[in-house]
PDB file of N, CA, C and O in Angstrom:
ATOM      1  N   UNK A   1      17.851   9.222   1.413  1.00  0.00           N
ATOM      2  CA  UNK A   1      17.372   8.652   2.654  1.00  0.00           C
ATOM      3  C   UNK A   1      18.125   7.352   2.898  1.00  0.00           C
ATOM      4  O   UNK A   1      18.703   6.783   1.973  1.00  0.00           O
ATOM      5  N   UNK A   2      18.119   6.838   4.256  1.00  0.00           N
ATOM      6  CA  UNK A   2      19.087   6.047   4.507  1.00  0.00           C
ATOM      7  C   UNK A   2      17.951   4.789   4.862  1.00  0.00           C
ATOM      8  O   UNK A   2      16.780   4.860   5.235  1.00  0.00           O
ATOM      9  N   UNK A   3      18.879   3.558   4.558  1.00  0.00           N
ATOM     10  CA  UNK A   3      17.888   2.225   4.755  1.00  0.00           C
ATOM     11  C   UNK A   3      17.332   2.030   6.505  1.00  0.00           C
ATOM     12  O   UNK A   3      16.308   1.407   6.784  1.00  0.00           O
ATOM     13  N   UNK A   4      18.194   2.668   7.510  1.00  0.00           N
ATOM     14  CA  UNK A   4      16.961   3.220   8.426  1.00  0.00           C
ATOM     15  C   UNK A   4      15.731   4.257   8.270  1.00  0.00           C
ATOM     16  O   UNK A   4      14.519   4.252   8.486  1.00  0.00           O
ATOM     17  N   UNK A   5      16.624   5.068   7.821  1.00  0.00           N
ATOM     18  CA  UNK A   5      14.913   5.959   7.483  1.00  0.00           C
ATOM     19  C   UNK A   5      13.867   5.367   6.567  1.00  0.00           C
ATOM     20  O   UNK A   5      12.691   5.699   6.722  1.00  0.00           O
ATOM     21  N   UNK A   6      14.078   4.853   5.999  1.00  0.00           N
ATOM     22  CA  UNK A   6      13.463   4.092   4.990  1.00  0.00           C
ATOM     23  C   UNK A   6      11.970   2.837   5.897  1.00  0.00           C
ATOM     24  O   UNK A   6      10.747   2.692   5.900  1.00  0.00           O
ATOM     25  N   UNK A   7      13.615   2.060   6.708  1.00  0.00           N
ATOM     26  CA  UNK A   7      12.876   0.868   7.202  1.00  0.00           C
ATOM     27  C   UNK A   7      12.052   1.737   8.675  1.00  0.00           C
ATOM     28  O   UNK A   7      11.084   1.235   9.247  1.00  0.00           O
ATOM     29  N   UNK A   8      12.559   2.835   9.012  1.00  0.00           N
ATOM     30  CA  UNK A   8      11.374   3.524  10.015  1.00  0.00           C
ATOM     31  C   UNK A   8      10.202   3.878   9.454  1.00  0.00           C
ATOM     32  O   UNK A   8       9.127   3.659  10.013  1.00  0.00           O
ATOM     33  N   UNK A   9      10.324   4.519   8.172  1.00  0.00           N
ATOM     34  CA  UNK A   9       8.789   5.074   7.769  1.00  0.00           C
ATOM     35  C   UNK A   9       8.123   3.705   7.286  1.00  0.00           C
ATOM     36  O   UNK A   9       6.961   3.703   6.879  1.00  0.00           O
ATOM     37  N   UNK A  10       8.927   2.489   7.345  1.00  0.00           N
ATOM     38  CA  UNK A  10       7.627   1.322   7.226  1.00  0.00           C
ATOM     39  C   UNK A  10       7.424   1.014   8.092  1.00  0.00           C
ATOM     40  O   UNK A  10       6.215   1.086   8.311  1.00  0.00           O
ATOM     41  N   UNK A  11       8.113   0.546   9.070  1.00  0.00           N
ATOM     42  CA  UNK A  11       7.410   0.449   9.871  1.00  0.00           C
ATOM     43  C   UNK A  11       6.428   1.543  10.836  1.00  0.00           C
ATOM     44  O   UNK A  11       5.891   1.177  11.881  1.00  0.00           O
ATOM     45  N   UNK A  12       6.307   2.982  10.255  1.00  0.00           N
ATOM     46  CA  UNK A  12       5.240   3.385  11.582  1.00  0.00           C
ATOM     47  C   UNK A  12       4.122   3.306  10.237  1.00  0.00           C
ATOM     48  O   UNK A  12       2.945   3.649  10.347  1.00  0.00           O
ATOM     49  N   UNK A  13       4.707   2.812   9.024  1.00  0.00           N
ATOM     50  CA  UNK A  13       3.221   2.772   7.814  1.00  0.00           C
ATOM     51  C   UNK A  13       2.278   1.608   8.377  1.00  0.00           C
ATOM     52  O   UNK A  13       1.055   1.497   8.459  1.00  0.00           O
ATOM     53  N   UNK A  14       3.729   0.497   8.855  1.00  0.00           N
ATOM     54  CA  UNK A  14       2.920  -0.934   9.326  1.00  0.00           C
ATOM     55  C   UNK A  14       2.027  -0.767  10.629  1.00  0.00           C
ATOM     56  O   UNK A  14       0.903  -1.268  10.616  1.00  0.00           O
ATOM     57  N   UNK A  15       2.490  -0.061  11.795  1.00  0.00           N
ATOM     58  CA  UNK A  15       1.733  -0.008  13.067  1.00  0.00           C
ATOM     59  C   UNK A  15       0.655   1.296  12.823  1.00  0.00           C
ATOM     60  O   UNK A  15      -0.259   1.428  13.638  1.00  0.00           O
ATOM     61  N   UNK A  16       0.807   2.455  11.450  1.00  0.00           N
ATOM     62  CA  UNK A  16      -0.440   2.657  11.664  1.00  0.00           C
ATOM     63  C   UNK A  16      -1.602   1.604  10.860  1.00  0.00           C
ATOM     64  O   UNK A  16      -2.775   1.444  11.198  1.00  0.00           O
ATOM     65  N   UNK A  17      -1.028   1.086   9.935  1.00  0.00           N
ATOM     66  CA  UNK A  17      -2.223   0.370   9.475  1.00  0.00           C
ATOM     67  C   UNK A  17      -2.650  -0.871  10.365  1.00  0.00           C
ATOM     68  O   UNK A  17      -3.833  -1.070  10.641  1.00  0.00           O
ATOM     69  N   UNK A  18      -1.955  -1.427  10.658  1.00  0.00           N
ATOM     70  CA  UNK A  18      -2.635  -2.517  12.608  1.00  0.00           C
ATOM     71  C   UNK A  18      -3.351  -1.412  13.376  1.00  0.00           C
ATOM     72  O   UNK A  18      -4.390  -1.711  13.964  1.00  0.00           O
ATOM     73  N   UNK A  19      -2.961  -0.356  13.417  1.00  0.00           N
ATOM     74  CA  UNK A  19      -4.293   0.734  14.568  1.00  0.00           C
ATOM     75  C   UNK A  19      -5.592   0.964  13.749  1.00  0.00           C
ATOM     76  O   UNK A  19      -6.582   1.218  14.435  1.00  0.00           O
ATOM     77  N   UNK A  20      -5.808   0.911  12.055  1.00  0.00           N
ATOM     78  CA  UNK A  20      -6.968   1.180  11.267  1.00  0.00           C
ATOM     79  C   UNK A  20      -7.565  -0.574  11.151  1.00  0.00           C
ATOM     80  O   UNK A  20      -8.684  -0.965  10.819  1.00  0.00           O
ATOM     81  N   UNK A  21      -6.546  -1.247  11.495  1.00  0.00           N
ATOM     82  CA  UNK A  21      -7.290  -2.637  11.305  1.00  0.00           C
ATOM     83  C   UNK A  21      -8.197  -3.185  12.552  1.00  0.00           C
ATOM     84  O   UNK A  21      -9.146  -3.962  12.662  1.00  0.00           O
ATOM     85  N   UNK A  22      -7.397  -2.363  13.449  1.00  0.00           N
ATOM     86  CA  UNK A  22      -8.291  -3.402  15.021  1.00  0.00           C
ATOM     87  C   UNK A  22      -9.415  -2.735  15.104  1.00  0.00           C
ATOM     88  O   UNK A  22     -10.110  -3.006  16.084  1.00  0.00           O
ATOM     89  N   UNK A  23      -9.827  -1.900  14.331  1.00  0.00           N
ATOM     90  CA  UNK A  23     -11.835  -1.724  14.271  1.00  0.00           C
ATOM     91  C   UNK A  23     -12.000  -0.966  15.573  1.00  0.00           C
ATOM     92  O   UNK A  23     -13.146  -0.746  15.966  1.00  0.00           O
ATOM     93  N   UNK A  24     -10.846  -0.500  16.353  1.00  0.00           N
ATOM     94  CA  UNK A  24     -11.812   0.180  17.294  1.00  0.00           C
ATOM     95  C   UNK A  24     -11.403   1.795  17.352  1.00  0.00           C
ATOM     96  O   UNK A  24     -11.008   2.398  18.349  1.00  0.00           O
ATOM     97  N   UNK A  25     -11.558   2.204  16.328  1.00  0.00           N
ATOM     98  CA  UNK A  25     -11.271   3.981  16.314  1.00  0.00           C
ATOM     99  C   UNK A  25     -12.682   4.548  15.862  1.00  0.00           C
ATOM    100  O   UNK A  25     -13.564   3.812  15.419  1.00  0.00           O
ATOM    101  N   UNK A  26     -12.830   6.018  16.024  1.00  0.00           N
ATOM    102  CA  UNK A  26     -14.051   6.338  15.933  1.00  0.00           C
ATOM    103  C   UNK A  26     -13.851   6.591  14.306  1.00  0.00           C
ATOM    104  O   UNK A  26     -12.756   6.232  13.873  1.00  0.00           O
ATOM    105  N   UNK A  27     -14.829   7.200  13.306  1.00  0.00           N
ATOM    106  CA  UNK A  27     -14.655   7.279  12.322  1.00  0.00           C
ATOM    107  C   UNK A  27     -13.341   8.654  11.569  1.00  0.00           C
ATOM    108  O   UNK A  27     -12.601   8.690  10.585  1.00  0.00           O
ATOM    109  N   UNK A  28     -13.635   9.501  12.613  1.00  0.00           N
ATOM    110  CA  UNK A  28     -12.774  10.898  12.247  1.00  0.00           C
ATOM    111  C   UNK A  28     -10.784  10.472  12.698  1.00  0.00           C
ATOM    112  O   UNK A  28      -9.736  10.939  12.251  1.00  0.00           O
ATOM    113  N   UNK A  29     -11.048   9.505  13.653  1.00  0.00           N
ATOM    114  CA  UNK A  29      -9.935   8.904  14.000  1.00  0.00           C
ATOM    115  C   UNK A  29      -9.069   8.354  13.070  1.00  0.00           C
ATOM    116  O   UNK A  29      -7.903   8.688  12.858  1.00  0.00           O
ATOM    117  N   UNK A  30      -9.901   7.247  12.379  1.00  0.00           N
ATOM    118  CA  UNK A  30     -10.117   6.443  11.174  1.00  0.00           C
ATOM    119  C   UNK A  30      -9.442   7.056   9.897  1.00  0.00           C
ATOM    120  O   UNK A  30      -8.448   6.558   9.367  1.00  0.00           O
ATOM    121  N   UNK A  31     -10.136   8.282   9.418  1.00  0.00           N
ATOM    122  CA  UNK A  31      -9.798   8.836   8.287  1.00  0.00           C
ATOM    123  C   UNK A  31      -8.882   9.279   8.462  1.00  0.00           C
ATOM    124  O   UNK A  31      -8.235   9.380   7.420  1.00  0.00           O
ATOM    125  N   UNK A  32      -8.155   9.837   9.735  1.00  0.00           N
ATOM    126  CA  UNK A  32      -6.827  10.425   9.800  1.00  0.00           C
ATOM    127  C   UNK A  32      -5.754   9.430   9.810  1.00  0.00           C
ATOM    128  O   UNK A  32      -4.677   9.746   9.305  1.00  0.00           O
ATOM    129  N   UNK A  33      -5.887   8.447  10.241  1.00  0.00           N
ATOM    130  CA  UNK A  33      -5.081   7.632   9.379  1.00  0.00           C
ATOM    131  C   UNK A  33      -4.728   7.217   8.693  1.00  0.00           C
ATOM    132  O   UNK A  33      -3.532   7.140   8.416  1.00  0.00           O
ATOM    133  N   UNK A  34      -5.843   6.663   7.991  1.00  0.00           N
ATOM    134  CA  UNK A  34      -5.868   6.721   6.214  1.00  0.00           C
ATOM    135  C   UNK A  34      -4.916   7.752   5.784  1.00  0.00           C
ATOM    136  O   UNK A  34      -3.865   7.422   5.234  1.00  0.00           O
ATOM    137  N   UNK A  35      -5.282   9.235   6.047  1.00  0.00           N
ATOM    138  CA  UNK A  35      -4.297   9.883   5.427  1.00  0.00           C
ATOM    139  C   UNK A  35      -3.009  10.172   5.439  1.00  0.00           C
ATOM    140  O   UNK A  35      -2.239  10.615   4.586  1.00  0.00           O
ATOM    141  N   UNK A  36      -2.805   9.589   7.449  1.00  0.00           N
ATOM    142  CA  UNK A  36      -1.262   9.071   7.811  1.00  0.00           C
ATOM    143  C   UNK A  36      -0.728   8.260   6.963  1.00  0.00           C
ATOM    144  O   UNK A  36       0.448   8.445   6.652  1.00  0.00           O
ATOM    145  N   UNK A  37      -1.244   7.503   6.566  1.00  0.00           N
ATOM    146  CA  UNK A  37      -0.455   5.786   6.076  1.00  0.00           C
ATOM    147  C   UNK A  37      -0.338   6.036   4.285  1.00  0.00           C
ATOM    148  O   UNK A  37       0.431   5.333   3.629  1.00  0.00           O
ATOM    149  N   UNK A  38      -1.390   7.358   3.477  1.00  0.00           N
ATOM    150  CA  UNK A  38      -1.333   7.498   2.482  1.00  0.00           C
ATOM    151  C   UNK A  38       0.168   8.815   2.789  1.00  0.00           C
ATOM    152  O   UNK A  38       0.725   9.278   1.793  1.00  0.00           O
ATOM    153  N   UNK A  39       0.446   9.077   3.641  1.00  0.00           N
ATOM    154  CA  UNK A  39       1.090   9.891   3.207  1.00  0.00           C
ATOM    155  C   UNK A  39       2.903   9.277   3.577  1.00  0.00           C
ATOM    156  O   UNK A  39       3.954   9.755   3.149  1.00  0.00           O
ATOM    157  N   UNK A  40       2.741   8.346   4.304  1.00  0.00           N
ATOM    158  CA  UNK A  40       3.791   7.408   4.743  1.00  0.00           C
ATOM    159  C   UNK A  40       4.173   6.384   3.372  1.00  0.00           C
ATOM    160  O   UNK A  40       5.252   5.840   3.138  1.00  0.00           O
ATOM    161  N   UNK A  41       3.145   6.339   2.725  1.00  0.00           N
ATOM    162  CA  UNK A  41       3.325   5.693   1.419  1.00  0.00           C
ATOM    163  C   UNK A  41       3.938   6.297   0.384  1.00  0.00           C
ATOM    164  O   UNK A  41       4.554   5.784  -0.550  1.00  0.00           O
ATOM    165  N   UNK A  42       3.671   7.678   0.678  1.00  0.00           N
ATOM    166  CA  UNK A  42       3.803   8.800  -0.907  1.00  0.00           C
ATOM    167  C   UNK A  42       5.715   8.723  -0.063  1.00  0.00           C
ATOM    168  O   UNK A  42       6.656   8.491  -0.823  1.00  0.00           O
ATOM    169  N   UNK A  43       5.854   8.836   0.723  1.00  0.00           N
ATOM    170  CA  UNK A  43       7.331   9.295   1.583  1.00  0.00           C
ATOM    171  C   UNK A  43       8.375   8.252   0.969  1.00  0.00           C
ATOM    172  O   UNK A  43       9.366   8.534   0.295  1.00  0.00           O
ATOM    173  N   UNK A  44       7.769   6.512   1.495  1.00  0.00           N
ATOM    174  CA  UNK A  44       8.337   5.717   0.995  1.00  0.00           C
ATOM    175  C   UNK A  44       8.699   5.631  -0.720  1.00  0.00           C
ATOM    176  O   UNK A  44       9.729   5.877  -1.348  1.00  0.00           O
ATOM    177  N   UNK A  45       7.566   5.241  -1.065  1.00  0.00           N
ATOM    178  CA  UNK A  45       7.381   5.523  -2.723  1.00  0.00           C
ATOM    179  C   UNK A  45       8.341   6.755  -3.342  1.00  0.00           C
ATOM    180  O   UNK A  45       8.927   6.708  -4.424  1.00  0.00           O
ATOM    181  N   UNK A  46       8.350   7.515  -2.689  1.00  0.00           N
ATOM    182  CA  UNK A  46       9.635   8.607  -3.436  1.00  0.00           C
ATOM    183  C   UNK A  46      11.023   8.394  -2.731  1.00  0.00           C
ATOM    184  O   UNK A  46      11.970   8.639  -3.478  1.00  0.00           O
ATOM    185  N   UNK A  47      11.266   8.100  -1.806  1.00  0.00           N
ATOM    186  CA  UNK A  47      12.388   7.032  -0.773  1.00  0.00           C
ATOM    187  C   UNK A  47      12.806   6.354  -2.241  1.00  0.00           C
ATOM    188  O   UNK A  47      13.714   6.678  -3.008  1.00  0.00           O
ATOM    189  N   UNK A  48      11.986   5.481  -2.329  1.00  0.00           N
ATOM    190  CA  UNK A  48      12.732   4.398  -3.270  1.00  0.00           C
ATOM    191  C   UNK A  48      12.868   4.885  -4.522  1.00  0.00           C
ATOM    192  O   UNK A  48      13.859   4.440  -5.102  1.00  0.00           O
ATOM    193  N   UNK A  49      12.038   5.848  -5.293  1.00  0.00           N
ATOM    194  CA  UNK A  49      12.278   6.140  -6.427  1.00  0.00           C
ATOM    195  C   UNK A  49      13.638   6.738  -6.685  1.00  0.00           C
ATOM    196  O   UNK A  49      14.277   6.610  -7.730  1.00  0.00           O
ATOM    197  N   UNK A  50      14.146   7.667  -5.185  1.00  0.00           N
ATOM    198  CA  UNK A  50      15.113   8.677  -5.297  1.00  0.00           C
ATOM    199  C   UNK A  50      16.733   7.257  -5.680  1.00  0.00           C
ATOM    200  O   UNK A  50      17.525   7.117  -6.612  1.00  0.00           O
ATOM    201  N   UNK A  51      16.558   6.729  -4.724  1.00  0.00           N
ATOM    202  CA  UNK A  51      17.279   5.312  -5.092  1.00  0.00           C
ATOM    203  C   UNK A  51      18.081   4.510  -5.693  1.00  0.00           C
ATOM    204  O   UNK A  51      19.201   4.005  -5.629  1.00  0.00           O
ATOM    205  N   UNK A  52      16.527   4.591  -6.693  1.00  0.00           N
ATOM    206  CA  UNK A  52      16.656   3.511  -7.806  1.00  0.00           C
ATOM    207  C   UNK A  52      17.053   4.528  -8.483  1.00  0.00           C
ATOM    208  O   UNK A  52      17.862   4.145  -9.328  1.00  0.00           O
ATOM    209  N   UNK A  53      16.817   6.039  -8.542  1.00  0.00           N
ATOM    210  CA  UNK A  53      17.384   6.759  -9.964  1.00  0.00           C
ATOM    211  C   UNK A  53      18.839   6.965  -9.701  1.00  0.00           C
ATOM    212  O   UNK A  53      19.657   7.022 -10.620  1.00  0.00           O
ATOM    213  N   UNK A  54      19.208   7.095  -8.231  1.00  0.00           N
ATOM    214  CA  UNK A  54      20.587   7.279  -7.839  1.00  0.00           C
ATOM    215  C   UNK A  54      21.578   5.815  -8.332  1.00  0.00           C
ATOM    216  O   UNK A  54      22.736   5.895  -8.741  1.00  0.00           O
ATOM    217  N   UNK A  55      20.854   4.622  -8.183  1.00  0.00           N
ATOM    218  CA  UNK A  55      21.470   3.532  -8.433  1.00  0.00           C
ATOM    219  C   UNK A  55      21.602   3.689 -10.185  1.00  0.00           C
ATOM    220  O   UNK A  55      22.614   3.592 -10.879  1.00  0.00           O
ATOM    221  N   UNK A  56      20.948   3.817 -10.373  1.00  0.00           N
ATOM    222  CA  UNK A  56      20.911   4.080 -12.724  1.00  0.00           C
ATOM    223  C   UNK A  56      22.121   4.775 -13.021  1.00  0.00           C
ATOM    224  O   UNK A  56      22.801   4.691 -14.044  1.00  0.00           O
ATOM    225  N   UNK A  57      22.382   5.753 -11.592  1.00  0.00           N
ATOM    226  CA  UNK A  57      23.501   6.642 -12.262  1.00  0.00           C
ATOM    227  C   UNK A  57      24.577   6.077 -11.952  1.00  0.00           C
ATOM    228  O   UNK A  57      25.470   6.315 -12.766  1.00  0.00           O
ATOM    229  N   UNK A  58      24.995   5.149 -10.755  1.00  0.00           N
ATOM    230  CA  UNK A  58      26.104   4.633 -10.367  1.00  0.00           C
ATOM    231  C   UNK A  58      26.677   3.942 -11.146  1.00  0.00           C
ATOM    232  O   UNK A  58      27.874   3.758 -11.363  1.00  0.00           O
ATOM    233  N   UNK A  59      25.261   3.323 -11.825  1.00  0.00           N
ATOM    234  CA  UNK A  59      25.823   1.472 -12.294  1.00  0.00           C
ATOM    235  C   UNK A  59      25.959   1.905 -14.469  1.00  0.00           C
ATOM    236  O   UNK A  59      24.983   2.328 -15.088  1.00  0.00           O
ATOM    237  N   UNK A  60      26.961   1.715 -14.955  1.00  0.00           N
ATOM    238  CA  UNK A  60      26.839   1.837 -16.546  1.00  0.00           C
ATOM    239  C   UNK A  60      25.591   0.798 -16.758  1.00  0.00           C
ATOM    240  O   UNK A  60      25.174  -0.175 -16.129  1.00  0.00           O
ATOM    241  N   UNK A  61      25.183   1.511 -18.009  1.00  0.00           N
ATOM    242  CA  UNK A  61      24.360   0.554 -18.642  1.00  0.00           C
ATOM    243  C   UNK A  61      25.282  -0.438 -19.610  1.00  0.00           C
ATOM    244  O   UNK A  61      26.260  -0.262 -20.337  1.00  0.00           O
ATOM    245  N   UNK A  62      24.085  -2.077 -19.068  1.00  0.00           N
ATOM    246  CA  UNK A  62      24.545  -3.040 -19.478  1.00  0.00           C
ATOM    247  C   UNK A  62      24.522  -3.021 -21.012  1.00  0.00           C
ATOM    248  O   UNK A  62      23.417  -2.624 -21.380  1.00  0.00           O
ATOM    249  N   UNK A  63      25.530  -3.371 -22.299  1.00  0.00           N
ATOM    250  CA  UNK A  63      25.393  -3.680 -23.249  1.00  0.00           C
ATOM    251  C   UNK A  63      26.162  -2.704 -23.897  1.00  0.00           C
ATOM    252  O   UNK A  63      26.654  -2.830 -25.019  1.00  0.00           O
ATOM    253  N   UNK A  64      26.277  -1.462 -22.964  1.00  0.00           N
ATOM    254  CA  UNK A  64      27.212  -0.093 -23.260  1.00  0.00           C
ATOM    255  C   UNK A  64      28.613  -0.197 -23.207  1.00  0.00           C
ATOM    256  O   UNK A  64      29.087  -0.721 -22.199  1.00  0.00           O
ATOM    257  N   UNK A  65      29.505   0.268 -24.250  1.00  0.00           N
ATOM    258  CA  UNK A  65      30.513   0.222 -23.861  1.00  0.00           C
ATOM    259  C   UNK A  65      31.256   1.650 -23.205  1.00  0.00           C
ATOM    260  O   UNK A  65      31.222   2.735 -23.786  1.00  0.00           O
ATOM    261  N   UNK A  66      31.902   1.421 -21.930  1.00  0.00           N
ATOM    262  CA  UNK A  66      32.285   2.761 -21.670  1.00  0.00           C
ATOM    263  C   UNK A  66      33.486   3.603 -22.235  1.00  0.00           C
ATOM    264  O   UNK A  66      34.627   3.197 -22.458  1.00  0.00           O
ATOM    265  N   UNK A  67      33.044   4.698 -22.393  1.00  0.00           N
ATOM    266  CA  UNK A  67      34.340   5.365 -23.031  1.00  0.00           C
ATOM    267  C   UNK A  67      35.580   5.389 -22.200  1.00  0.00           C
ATOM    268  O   UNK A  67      35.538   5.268 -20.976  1.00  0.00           O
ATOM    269  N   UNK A  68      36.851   5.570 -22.980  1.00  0.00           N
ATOM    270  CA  UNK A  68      38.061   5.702 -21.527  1.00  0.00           C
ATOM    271  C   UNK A  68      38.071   7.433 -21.717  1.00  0.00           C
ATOM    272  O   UNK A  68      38.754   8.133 -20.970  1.00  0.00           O
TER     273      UNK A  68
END
């Protein structure tokens, strides 16, 4: 995923959680967001994991010496 896609799924994580904060949704409204913003989380959260494991592979480990 690319650092736009990335910085899009936070931000619609950020504007749905401002729509669960301003208190005025009905309750069934409510919970579906919750599960929007939990699932905008699980998206991100594996976004970055994919990443950071892609970055582990780029970079040698420090202290290693590399073979020629």
């Amino acid at each position: 995923m690319t650092d736009t896609g990335l910085d899009q799924l936070v931000q619609q994580l950020e504007e749905t959680a401002g729509r669960l904060r301003s208190g005025e949704l009905e309750p069934k409204a409510a919970a579906e967001l919750v599960d929007r913003c939990a699932q905008l989380a699980l998206e991100i959260g594996s976004a970055l994991d994919r990443a950071g494991r892609q970055a582990d592979r780029e970079l040698p480990d420090e202290g290693q010496e590399q073979l020629l």
